[in-house]
The first five atom37 places (N, CA, C, CB, O) and aatype in JSON, in Angstrom:
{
  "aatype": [20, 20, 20, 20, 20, 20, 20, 20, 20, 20, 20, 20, 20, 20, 20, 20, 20, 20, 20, 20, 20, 20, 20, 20, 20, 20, 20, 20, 20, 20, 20, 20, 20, 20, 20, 20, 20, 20, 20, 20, 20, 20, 20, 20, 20, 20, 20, 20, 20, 20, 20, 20, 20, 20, 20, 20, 20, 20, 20, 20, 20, 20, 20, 20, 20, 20, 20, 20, 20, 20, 20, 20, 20, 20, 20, 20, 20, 20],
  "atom_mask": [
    [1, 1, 1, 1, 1],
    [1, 1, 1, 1, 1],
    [1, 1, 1, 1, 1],
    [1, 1, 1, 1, 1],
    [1, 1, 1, 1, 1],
    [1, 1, 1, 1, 1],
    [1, 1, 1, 1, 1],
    [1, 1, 1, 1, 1],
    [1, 1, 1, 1, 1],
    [1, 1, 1, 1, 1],
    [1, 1, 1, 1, 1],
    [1, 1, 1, 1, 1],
    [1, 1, 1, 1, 1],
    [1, 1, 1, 1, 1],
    [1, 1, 1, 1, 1],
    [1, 1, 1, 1, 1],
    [1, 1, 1, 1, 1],
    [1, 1, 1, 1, 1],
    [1, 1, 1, 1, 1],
    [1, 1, 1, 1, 1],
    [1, 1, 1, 1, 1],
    [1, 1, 1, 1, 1],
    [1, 1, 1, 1, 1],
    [1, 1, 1, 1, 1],
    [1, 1, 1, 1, 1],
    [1, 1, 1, 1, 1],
    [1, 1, 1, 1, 1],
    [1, 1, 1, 1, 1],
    [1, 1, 1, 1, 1],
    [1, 1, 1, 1, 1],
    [1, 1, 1, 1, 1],
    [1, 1, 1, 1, 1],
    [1, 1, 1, 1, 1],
    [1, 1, 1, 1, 1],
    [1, 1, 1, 1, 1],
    [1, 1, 1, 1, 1],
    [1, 1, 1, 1, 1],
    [1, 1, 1, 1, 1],
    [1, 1, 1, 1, 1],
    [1, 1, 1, 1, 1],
    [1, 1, 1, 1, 1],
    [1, 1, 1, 1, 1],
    [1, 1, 1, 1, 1],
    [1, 1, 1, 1, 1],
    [1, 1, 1, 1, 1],
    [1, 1, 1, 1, 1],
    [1, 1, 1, 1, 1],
    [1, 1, 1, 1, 1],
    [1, 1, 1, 1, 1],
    [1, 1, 1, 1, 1],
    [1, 1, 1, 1, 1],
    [1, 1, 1, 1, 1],
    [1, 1, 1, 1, 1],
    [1, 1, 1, 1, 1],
    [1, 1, 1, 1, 1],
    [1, 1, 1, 1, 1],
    [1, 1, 1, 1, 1],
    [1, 1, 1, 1, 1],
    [1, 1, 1, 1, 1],
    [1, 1, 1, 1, 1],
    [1, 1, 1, 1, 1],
    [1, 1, 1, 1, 1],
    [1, 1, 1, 1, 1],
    [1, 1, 1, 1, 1],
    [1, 1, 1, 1, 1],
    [1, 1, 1, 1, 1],
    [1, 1, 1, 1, 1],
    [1, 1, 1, 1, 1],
    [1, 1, 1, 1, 1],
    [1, 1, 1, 1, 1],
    [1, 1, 1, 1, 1],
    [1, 1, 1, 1, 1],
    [1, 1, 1, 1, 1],
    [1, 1, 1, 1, 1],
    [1, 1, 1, 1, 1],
    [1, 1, 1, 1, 1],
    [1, 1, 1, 1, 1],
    [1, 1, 1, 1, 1]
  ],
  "atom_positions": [
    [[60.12, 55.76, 74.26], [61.47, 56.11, 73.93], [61.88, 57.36, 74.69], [61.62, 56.3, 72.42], [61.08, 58.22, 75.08]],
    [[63.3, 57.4, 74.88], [63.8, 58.67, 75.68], [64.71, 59.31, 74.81], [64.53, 58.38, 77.09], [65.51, 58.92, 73.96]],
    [[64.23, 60.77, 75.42], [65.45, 61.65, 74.56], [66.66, 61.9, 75.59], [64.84, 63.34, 73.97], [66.69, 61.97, 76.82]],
    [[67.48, 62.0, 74.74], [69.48, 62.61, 75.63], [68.98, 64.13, 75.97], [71.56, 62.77, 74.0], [68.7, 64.7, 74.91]],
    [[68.84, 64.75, 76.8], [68.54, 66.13, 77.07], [69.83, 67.18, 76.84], [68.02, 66.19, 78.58], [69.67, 68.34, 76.49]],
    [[70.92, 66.68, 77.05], [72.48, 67.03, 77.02], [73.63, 66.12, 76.07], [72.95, 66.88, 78.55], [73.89, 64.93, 76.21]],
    [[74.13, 66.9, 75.27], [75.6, 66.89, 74.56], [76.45, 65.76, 75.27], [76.45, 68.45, 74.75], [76.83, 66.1, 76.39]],
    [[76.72, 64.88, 74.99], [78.47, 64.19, 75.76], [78.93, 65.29, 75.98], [79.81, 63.23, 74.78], [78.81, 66.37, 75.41]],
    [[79.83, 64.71, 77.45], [80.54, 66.05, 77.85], [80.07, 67.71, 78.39], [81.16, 66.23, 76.74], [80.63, 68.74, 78.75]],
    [[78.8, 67.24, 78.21], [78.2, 69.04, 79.36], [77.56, 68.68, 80.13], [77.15, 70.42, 78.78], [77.1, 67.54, 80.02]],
    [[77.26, 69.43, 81.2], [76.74, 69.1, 82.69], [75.05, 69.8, 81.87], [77.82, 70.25, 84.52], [74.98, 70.41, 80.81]],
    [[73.93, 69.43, 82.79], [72.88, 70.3, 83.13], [72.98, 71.64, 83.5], [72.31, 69.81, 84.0], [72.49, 72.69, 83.08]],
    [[74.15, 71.13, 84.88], [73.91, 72.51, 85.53], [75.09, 73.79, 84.71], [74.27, 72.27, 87.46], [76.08, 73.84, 83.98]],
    [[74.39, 74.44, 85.27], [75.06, 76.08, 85.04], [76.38, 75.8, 85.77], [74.07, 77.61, 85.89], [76.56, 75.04, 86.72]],
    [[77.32, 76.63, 85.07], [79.04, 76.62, 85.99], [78.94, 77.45, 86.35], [80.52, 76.58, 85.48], [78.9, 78.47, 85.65]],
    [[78.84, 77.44, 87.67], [79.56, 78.62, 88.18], [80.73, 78.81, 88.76], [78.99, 79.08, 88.88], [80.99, 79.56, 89.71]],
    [[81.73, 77.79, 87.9], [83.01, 78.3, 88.15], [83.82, 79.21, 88.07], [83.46, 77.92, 87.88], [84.77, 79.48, 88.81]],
    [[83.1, 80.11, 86.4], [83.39, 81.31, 85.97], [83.53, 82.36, 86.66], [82.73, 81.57, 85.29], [84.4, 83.23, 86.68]],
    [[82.42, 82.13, 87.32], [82.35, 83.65, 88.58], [83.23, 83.44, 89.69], [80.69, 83.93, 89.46], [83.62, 84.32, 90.45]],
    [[83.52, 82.19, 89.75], [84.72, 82.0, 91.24], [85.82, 82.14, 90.6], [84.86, 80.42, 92.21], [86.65, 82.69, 91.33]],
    [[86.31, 81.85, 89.32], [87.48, 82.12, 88.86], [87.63, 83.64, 88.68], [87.68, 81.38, 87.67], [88.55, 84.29, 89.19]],
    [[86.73, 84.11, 87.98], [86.7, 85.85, 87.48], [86.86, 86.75, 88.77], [85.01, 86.38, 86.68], [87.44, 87.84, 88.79]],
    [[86.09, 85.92, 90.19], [86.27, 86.87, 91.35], [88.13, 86.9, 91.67], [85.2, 86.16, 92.86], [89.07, 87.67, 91.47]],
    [[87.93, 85.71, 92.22], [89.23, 85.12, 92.3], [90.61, 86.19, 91.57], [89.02, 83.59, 91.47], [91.42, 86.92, 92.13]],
    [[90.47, 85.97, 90.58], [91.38, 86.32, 89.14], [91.21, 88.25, 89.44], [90.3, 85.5, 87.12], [92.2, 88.98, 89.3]],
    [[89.95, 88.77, 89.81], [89.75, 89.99, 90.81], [90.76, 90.23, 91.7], [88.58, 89.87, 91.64], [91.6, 91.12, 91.55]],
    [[90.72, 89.56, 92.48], [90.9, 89.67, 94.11], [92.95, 89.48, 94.12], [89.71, 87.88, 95.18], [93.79, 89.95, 94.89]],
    [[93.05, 88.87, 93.27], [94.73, 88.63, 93.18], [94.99, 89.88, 91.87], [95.29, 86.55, 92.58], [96.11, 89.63, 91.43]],
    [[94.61, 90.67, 91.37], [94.97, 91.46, 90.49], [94.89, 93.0, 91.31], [94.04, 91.22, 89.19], [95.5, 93.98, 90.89]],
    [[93.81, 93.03, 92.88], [93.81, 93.99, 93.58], [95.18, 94.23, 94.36], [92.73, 93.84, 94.33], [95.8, 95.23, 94.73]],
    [[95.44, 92.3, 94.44], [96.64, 92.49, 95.73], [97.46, 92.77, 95.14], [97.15, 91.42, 96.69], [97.98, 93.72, 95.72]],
    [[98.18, 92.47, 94.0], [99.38, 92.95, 93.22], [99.21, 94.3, 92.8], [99.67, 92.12, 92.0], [100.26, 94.93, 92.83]],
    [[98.22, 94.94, 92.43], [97.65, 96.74, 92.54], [98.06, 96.98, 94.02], [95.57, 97.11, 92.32], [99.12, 97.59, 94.14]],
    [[97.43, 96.64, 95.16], [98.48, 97.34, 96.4], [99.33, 97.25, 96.86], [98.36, 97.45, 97.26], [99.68, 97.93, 97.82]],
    [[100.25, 95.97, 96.09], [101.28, 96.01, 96.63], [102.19, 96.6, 95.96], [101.59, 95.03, 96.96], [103.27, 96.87, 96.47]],
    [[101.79, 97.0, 94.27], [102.51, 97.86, 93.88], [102.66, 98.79, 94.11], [102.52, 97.98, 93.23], [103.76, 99.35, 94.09]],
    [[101.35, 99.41, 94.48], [101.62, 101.35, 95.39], [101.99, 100.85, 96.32], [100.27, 102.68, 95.92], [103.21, 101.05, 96.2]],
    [[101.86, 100.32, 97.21], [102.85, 100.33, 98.79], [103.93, 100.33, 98.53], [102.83, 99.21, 99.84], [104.57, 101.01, 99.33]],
    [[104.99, 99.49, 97.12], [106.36, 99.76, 96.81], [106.64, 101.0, 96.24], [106.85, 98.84, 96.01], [107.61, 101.59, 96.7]],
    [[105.86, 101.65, 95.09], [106.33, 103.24, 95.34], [106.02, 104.23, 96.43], [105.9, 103.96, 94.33], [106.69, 105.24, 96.61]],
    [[104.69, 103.8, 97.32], [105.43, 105.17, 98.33], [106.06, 104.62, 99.07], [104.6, 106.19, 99.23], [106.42, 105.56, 99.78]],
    [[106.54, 103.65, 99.53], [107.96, 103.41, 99.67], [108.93, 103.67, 99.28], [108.21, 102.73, 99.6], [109.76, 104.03, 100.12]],
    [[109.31, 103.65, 98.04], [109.99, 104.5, 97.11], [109.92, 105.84, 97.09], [109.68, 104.22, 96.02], [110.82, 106.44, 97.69]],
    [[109.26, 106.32, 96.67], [108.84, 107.76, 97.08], [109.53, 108.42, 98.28], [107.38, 107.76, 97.4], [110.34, 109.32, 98.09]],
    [[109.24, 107.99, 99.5], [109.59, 108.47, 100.62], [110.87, 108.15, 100.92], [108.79, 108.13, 101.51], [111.22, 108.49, 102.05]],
    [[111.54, 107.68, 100.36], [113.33, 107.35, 100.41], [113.96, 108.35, 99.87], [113.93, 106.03, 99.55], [115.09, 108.76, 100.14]],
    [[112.97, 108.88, 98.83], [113.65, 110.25, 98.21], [113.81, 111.56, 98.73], [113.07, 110.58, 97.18], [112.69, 111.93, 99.09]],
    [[114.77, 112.56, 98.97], [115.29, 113.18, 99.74], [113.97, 114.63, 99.01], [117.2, 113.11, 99.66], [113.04, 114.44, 98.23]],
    [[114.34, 115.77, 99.57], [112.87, 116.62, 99.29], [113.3, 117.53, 97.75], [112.42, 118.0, 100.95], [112.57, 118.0, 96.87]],
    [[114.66, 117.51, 97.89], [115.05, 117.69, 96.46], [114.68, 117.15, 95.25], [116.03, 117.5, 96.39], [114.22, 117.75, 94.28]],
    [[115.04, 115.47, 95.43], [114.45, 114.88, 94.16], [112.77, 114.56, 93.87], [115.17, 113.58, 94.07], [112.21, 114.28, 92.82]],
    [[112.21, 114.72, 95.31], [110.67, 115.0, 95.29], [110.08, 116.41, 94.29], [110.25, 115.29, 96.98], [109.23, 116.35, 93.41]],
    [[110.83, 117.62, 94.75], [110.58, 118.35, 93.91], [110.69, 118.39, 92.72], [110.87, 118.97, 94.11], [109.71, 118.87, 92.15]],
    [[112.08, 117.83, 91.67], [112.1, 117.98, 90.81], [110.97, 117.12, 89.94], [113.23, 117.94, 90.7], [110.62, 117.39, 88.79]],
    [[110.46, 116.0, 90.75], [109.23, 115.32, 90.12], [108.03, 116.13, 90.56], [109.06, 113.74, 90.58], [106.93, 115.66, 90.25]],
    [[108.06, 116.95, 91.05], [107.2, 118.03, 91.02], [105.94, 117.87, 92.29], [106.6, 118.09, 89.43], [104.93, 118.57, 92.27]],
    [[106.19, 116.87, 93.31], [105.5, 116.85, 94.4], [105.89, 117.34, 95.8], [105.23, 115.78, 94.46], [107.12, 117.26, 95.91]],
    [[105.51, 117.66, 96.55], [106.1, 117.24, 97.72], [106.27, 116.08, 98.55], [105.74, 117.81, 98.29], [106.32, 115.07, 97.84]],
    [[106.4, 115.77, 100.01], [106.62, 114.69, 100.48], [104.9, 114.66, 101.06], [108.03, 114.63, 101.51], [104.46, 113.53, 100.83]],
    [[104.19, 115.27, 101.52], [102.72, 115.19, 102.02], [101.9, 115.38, 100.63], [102.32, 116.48, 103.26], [100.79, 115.89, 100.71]],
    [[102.24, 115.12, 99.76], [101.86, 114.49, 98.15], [101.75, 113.24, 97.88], [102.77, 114.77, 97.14], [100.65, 112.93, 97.44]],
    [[102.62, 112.29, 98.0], [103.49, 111.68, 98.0], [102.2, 110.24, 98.13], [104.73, 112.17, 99.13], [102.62, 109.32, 97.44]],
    [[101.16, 109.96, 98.64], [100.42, 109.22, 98.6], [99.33, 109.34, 97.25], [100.02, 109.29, 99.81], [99.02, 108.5, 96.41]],
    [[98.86, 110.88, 97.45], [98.11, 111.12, 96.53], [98.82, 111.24, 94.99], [97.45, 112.26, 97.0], [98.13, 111.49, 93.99]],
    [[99.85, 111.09, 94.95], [100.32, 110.92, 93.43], [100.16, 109.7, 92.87], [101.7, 111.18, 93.22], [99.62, 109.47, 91.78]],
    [[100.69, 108.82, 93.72], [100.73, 106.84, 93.78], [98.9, 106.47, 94.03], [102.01, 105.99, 95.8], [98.63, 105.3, 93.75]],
    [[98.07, 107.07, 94.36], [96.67, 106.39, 93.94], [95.98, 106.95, 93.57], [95.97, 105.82, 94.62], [94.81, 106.58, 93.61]],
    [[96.48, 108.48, 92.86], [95.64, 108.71, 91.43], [94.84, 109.61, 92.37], [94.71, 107.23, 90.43], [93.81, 109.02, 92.72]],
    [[94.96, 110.78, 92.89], [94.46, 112.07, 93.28], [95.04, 112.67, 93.11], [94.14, 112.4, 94.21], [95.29, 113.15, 94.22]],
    [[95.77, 113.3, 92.21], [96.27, 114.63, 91.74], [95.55, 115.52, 91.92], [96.56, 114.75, 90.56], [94.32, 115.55, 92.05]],
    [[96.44, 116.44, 91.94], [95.56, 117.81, 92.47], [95.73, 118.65, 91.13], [96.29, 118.76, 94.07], [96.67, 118.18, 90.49]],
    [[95.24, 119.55, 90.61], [95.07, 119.95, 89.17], [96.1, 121.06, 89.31], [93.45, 120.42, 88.62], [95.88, 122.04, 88.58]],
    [[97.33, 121.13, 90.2], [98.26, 122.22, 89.49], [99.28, 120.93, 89.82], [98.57, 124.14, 90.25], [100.5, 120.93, 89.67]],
    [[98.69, 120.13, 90.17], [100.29, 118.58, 89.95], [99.75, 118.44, 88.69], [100.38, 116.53, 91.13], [100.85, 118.91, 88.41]],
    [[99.11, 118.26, 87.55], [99.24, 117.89, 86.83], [99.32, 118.49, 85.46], [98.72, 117.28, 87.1], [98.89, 117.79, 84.55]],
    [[99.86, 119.84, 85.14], [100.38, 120.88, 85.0], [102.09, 120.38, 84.48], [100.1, 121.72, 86.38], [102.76, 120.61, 83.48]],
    [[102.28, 119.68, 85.6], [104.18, 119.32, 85.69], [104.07, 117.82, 85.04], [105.09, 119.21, 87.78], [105.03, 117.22, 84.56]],
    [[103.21, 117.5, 85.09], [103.48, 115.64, 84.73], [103.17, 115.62, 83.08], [102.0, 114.26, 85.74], [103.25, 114.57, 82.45]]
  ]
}
């Protein structure tokens, strides 16, 4: 006599779909992360040096605010 080794409906093998989805599901959550900072310092840099200041950076700031290097007397003003 033989035994069923597996459930109806499940494979043997291991999925590793999980990890191609989870990378995947990664890799498109990075691109919408850079393409959101590329639209504020874009933004950013449209702004004249006045309204830069009053947000309390300058314009050679202006990257390091949008990916999270503040400098510890920018963050003082925020």
């Amino acid at each position: 006599m033989t035994t069923i080794s597996q459930t109806a409906g499940q494979s043997l093998r291991p999925s590793s779909s999980s990890g191609f989805f989870s990378t995947l599901a990664g890799a498109v959550y990075a691109l919408f992360d850079r393409l959101e900072r590329r639209s504020a310092v874009k933004t950013l840099n449209e702004l004249d040096d006045r309204a830069l200041r009053d947000i309390g950076i300058t314009r050679s700031q202006i990257e390091d605010a949008v990916y999270g290097q503040f400098k510890a007397e920018l963050t003082r003003y925020l």
